[in-house]
N, C-alpha and C positions, 0 to 999 in steps of 0.2 A: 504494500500500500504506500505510494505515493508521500500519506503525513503518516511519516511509523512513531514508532509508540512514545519514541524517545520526543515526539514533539507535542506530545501533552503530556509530558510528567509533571509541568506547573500547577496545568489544574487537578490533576490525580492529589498533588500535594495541599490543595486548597481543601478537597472533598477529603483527604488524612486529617490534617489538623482539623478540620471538624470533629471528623470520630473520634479522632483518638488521645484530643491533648486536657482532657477534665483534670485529670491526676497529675500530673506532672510537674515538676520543680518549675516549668516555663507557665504554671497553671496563675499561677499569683500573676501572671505578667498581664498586657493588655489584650492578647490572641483570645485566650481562654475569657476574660474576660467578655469579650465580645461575644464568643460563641456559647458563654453562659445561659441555659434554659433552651435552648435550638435542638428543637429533633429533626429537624429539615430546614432547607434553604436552599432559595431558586437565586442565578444570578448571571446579570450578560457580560462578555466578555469582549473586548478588543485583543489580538493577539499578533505580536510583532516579530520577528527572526530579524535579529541586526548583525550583521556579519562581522566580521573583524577590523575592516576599514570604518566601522559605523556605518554602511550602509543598511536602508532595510533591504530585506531579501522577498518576506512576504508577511503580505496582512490579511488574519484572518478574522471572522466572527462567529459567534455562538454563542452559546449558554449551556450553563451547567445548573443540574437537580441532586443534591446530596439527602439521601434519608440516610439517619442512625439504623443502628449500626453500620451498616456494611453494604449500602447502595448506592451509585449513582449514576444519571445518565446525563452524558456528552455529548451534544451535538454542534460540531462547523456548519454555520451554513452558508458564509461566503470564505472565499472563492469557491470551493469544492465541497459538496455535503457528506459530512461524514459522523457515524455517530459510536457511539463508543460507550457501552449499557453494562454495569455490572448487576448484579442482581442479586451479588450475597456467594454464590457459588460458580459462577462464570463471569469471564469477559468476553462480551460481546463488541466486533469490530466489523463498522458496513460500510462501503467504499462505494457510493451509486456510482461513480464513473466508470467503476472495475467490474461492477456487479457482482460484489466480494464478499461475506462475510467470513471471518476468521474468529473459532471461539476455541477459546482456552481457559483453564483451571486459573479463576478469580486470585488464587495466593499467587500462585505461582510465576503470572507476568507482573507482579510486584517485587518479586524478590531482586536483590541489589538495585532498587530503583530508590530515591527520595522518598518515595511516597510507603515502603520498606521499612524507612529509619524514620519515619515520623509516623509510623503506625506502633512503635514500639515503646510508648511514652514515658518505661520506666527509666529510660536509655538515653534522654534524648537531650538531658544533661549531660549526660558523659560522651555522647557521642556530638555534641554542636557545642563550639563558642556561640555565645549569641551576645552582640554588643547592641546598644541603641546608637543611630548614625546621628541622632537630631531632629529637628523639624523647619522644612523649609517651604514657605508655599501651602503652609498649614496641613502638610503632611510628614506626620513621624513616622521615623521608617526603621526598621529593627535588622538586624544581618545576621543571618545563620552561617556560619561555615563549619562544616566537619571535623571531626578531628582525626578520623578514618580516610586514608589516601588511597583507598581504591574502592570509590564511589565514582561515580558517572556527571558529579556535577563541583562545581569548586565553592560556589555561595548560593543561598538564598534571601533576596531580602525583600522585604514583606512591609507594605505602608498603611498607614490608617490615617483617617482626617475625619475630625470634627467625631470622633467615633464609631466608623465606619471604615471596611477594609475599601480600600481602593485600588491596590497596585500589588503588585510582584514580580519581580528579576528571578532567573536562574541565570549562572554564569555555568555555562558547562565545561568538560577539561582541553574542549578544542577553539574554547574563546569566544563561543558565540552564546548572542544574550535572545532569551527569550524573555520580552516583557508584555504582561498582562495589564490591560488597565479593566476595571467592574466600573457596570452600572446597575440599577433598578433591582437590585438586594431586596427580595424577602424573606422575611424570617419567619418558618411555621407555614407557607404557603397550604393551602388545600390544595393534597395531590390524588389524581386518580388511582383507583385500586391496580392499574395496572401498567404503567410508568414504568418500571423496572421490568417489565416483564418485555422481551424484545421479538418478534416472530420474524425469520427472515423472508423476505418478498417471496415470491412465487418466481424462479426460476433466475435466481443468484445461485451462485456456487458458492458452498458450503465447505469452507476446510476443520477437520475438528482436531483436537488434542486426544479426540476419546475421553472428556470427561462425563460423568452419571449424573 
């Protein structure tokens, strides 16, 4: 596929710290704060690819649905439609241009990803420095970096304003920045009974993992 997986580990990481950061030494901090009392949240995204020269590369759009525990569903819808539905025990990946779905065991296309090490929130002191950068433009912005060198990304950093998340960098280890900016954030949205539940089109090709 075209956008592989590696180019939404941002929001995979947005739909993690939701789940998973209530307990956690970073729980006092303003993340957890935010996402205090939220069993779901709807939210649009703009998303950038800046290459190494600072050019951008590509701009995409979409929206993300996160329910607790262990849900969410992803969808681009410009340039290319593509959507991306976990459901609690699979990941679901549909490529309309390819006519593709690709599904695999939900833990497992997690594993050494960001979205990994912030699903692990006993850990996530000892595995991130996290510094606060300031606030500029009435956004404070917080920096995660690792402290584990054979992760897939070199920082993340994460903004808030006036309250509310707005922003997110990943610096990956080949230089390039993917940045997110949100808009039109609800928290608790009323979601249809079946949202997470993903059926592929009628006459897409089907690759599985073989998962049950």
């Amino acid at each position: 596929m075209k956008n592989t997986i590696k180019q939404f580990y941002s929001l995979i990481i947005v739909a993690t710290l939701f789940l998973f950061t209530s307990n956690t030494v970073f729980a006092a901090s303003v993340i957890s704060k935010y996402f205090s009392g939220i069993n779901s949240f709807k939210v649009d995204f703009t998303q950038k690819s800046i290459e190494l020269d600072n050019s951008v590369s590509k701009v995409s759009l979409g929206y993300l649905i996160v329910k607790n525990p262990d849900k969410f569903y992803l969808e681009y819808t410009k340039p290319d439609k593509l959507i991306y539905v976990a459901d609690g025990k699979k990941l679901w990946s549909y490529d309309e241009d390819l006519e593709q779905v690709i599904v695999k065991t939900q833990s497992n296309i997690l594993i050494n990803t960001p979205a990994m090490i912030l699903s692990q929130p006993q850990d996530i002191d000892i595995k991130y420095n996290i510094i606060e950068l300031g606030t500029k433009n009435r956004v404070t912005k917080y920096k995660l970096t690792p402290k584990l060198k054979n992760t897939t990304f070199e920082s993340i950093t994460i903004g808030f304003s006036d309250g509310n998340l707005k922003s997110m960098e990943m610096l990956d280890n080949f230089g390039q920045h993917t940045l997110l900016r949100f808009n039109n954030i609800e928290k608790n949205p009323s979601l249809k009974p079946n949202t997470f539940n993903f059926v592929p089109p009628e006459g897409v090709d089907v690759i599985s993992d073989d998962v049950s």
